[in-house]
N, C-alpha and C positions, 0 to 999 in steps of 0.2 A: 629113840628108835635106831636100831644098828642096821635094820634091812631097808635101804633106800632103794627097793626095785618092789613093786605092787603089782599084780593084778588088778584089773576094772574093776574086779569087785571087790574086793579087796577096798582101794581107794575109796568106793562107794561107803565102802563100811566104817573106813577110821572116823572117830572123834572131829569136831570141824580142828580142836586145837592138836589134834594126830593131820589132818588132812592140812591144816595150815605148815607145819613143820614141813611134810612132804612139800609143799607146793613151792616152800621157802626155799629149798635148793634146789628147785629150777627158776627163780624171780623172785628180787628180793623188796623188789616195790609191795608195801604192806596193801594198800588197794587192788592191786591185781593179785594178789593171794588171796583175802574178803573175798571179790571176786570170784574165783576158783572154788572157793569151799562152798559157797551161797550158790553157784550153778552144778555143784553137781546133787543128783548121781548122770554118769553121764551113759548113755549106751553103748559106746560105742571108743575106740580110742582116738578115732576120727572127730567124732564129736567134742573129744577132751581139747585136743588141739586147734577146732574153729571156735571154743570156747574162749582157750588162752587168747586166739586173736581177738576175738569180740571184745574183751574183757582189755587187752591191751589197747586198743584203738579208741576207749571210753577215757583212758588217761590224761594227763595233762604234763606238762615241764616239770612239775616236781615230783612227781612219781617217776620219770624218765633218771630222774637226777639220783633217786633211791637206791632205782636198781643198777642205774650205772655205780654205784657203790658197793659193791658187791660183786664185783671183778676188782682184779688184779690190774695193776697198769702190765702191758704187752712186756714181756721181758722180767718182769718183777713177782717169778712166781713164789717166793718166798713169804710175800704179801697175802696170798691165798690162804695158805697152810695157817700164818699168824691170825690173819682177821676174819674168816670166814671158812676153819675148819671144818664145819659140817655141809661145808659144800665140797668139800675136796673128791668128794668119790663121783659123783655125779659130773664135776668139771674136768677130770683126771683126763688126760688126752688130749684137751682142747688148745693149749699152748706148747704141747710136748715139743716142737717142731725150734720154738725158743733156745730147748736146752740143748740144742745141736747145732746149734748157730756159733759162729767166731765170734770172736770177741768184741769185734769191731761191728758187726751189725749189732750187737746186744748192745753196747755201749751207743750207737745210733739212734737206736730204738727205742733206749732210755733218756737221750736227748731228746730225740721227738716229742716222745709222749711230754717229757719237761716243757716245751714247747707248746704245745698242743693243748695243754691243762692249763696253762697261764695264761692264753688267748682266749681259749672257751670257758671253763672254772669246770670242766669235769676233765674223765682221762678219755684217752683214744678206744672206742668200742670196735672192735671190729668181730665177728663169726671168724675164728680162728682155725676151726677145726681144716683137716686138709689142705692147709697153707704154711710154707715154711716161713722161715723168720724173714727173708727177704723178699718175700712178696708182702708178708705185715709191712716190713717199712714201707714198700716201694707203694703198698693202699695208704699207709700215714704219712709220704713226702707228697703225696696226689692231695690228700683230703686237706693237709694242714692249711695252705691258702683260704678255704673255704669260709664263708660267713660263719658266724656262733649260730645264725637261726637254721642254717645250711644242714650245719655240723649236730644239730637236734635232733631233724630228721634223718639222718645220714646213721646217729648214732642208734636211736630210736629202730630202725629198721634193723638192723646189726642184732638187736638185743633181744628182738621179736625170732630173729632164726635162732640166733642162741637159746632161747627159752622152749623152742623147738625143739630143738637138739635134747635137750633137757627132759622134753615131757616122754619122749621116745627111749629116753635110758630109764624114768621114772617107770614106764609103763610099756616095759619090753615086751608082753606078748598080749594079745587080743583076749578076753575075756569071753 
C-alpha cells in the first residue's frame, strides 16, 4: 500500500491483512495490531483511538518489547529508514529535532541510550514529537537511574502517545 493516510471508512473497508499493514505503522506489537483489525469497524476516529488504548492496556512485557522494536534508538535515525522502512512516512517528524542537534548532544544521546539498553535490554522510548534533542537527553539522563520495572512502564506509556500520534496521521480527517 503506497497511501498510508485512510478515511474511517475507508479503514473499515481494508482486507484485515490491508488493515493489519496499516495498523503496523502505527504499533508494531503483533497483538495490538490482531487487536485493532478484530475491533473494528469503528465509528468514529474517537472510538479508533480508545480502541488502540483498550487494546494496549490488555498487553503484556513482551508485546511492550515488540513494539519497542520498531523505533529507532533516539539519535539513530538511519536505523529507521534500514529496519522499518514502511514506517518512515507515518514516523517522519517525530525525531526531526535529532537532526539539528550538535554533535555533542547526539553523540550524548547515543551514549545514553548505549547506556540505557544495557541496563534495561530494550532502547530509550520516549514521545519525541515537539521536543529537541536536548530535552531527549535531559528526559534519558532523568529516567536512566530508574528501575528496568520503572522504565517498562515509563516506556510503555511513551509508546501508548506515540501510537497516538500515529493513529491521527493514519486517520487525518473524521469519516
Amino acid at each position: 500500500m503506497s497511501d498510508l493516510r485512510y478515511s474511517l471508512v475507508q479503514l473499515n473497508q481494508l482486507s484485515d491483512a490491508d488493515a493489519a499493514f496499516a495498523f503496523s505503522n502505527c504499533c508494531t506489537a503483533q497483538r495490538w495490531i490482531e487487536g485493532m483489525v478484530a475491533a473494528r469497524p469503528f465509528s468514529s476516529k474517537e472510538q479508533c483511538l480508545q480502541a488502540a488504548e483498550q487494546v494496549w492496556a490488555k498487553l503484556d512485557e513482551a508485546d511492550y518489547l515488540q513494539a519497542f522494536e520498531g523505533h529507532p534508538k533516539i539519535g539513530d535515525v538511519s536505523s529507521l529508514k534500514a529496519k522499518y522502512a514502511h514506517t518512515k512516512e507515518l514516523a517522519s517528524g517525530e525525531q526531526s529535532s535529532v537532526n539539528e542537534a550538535c554533535d555533542e548532544v547526539i553523540e550524548r544521546l547515543a551514549q545514553g541510550n548505549h547506556e540505557y539498553h544495557k541496563k534495561n535490554g530494550f532502547i530509550f522510548i520516549v514521545c519525541a514529537t515537539g521536543k529537541s534533542a536536548a530535552e531527549m537527553l535531559e528526559l534519558l539522563e532523568q529516567r536512566l537511574p530508574n528501575s528496568r520495572e520503572q522504565e517498562l512502564v515509563n516506556a510503555a506509556a511513551e509508546q501508548a502517545k506515540i501510537t497516538a500520534i500515529r493513529l491521527n496521521k493514519l486517520l487525518p480527517e473524521e469519516a
